[in-house]
C-alpha positions in Angstrom: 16.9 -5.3 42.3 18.1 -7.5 39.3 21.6 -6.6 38.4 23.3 -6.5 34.8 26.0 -9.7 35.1 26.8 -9.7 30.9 25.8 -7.5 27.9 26.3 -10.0 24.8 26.1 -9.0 21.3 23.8 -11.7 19.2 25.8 -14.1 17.3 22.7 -14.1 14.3 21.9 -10.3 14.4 24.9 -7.5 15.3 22.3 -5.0 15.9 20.9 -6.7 19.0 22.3 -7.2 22.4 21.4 -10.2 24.9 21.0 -8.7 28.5 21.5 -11.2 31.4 20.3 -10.5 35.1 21.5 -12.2 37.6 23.3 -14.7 35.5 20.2 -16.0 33.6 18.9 -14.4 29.9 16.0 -11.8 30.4 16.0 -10.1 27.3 17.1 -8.8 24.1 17.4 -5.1 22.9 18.9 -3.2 19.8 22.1 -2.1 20.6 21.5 1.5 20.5 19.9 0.7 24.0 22.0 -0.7 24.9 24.8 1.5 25.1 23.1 3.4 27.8 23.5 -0.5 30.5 26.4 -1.4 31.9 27.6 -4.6 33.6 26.9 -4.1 37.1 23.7 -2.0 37.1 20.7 -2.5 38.6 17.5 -2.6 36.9 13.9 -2.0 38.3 11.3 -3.9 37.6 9.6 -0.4 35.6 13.1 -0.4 33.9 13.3 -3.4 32.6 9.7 -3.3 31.5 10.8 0.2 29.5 13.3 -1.6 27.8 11.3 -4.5 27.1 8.5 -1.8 25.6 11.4 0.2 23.7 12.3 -3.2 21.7 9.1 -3.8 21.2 8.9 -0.3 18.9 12.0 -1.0 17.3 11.1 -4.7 16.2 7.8 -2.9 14.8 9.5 -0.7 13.3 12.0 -3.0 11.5 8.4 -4.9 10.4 7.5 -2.2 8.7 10.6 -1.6 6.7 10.7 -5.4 5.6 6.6 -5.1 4.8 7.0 -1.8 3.1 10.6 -3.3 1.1 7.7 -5.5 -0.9 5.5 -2.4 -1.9 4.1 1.0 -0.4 1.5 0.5 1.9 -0.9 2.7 3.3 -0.8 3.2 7.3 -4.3 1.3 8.1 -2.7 -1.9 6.2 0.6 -1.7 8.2 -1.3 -1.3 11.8 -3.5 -4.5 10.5 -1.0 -6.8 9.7 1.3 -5.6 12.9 -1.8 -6.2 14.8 -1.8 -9.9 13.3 1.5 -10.2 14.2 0.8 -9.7 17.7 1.7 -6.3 18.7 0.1 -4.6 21.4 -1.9 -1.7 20.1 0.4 1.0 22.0 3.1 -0.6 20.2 2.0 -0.4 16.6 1.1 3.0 17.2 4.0 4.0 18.4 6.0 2.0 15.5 3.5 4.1 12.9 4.5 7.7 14.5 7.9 6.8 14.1 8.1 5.3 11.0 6.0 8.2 9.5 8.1 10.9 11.4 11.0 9.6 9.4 9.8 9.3 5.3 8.9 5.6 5.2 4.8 5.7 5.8 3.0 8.2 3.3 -0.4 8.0 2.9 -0.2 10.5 0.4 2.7 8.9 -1.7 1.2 5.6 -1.2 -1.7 6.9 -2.6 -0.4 8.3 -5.7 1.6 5.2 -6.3 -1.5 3.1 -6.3 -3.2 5.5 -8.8 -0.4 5.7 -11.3 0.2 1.3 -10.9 -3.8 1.4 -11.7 -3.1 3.9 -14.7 -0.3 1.5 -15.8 -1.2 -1.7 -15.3 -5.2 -1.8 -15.7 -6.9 1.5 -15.8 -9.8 2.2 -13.6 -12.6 5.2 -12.9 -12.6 7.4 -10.4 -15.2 5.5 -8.6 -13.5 2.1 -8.7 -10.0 4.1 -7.9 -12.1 5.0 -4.3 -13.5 2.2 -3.7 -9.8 0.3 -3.5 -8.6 3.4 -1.4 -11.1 3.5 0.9 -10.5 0.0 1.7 -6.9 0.8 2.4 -7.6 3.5 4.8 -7.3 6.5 2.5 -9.4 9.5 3.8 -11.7 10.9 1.0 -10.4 14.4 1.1 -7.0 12.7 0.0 -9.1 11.2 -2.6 -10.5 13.7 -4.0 -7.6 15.7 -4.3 -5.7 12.9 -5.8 -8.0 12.0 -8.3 -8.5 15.3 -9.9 -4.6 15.8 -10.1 -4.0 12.1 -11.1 -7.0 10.6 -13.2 -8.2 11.7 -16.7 -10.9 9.4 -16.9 -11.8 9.7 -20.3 -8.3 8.7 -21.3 -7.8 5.9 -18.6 -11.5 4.2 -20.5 -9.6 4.6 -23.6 -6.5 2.8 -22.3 -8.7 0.2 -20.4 -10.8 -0.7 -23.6 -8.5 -0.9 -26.2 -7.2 -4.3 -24.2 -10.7 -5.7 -25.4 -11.0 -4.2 -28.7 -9.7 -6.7 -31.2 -11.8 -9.7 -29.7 -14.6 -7.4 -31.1 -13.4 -7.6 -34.8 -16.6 -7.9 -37.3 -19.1 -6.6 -34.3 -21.5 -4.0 -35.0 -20.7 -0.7 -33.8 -24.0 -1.2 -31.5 -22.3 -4.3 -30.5 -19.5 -3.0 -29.5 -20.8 0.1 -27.7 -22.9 -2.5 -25.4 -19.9 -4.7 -24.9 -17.1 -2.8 -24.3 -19.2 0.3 -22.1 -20.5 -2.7 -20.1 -16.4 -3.6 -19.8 -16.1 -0.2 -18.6 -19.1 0.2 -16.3 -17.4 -2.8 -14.5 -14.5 -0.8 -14.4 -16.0 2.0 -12.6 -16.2 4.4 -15.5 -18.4 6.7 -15.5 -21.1 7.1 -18.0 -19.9 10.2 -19.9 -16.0 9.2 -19.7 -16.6 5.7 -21.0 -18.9 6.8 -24.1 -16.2 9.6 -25.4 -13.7 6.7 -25.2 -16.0 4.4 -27.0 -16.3 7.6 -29.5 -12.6 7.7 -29.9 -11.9 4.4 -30.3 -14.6 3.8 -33.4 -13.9 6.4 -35.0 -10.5 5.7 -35.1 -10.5 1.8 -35.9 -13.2 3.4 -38.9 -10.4 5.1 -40.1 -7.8 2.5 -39.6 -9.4 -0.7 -40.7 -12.7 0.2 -42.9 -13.7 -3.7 -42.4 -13.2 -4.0 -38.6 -17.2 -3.8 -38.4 -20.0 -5.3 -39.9 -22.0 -3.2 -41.5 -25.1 -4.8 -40.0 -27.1 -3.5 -37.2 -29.1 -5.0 -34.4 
């Protein structure tokens, strides 16, 4: 069997060991492997290929980490970029298990923070909100629950349309209603949400600036 001649810690990374059979290079492994080889042992050929499967995980795993140090991301967009990576499917999965076993994939939290970046950053409906989540992997009973706790659509159309509402300066009300609820239909709003906003919103720039709309009528 192949024999252990050197155990050599990588110049470029301290957390990885070179192992050399035989006095040639066959792999490399994170050094917590490591510590379990000695210089001198022998190594089967389904030893070696545990190893080899063990590093595997752990470079997955430290994928993850550097994907999810960008943003959170939800566990069907990890698997598909690891997948374009190259990882075996065993691997990724196995990656997944143990990157969610420890904190760092959260459907849930992943989930939320979409929402509340939405909320922040450009208001949606509920439906629009599922649509993106879906995409991501998110299962709709997650949705659901998420969405009730999360979304006060009614609010989120006002947030979303006042963005558009001084382009509409000297519009009819009609005008405006058609506009800006076609605005929030794109959004994913729906009907009954958008139209209190809509409500809100004139009634308040009424009240605010008396000449924001033209009095006329189409």
């Amino acid at each position: 069997m192949p024999t252990i001649t050197r155990l050599e810690q990588q110049q470029h990374d301290k957390e990885r060991v070179n192992v050399y059979l035989d006095d040639e290079f066959a792999f490399g492994i994170n050094i917590m492997d490591a510590v379990h080889l000695r210089k001198g042992q022998e190594l089967s050929e389904a030893e070696i290929a545990e190893l080899r499967h063990k590093d595997a995980i752990v470079k997955a795993a430290d994928n993850i980490a550097n994907l999810l140090s960008y943003r959170p991301q939800s566990t069907q967009e990890i698997r598909q970029k690891l997948s374009k990576k190259g990882y075996e499917e065993v691997v990724i999965e196995a990656a997944i298990e143990r990157m969610t076993r420890m904190g760092y994939l959260d459907d849930r939290s992943f989930a939320r923070f979409w929402i509340e970046s939405r909320r922040r950053s450009k208001p949606l409906g509920k439906q629009a909100l599922s649509y993106e989540l879906r995409q991501k992997g998110i299962a709709d009973s997650l949705l659901r629950e998420l969405l009730d706790e999360l979304v006060d659509e009614s609010d989120a159309a006002y947030q979303a349309a006042e963005g558009r509402v001084r382009r509409m300066q000297g519009s009819s009300q009609r005008e405006f209603k058609q506009k800006i609820g076609a605005f929030l239909q794109r959004r994913g709003f729906r009907y009954d949400a958008a139209n209190q906003a809509l409500n809100r919103l004139i009634e308040e720039l009424a009240e605010s600036d008396p000449d924001f709309f033209s009095s006329e009528e189409d």
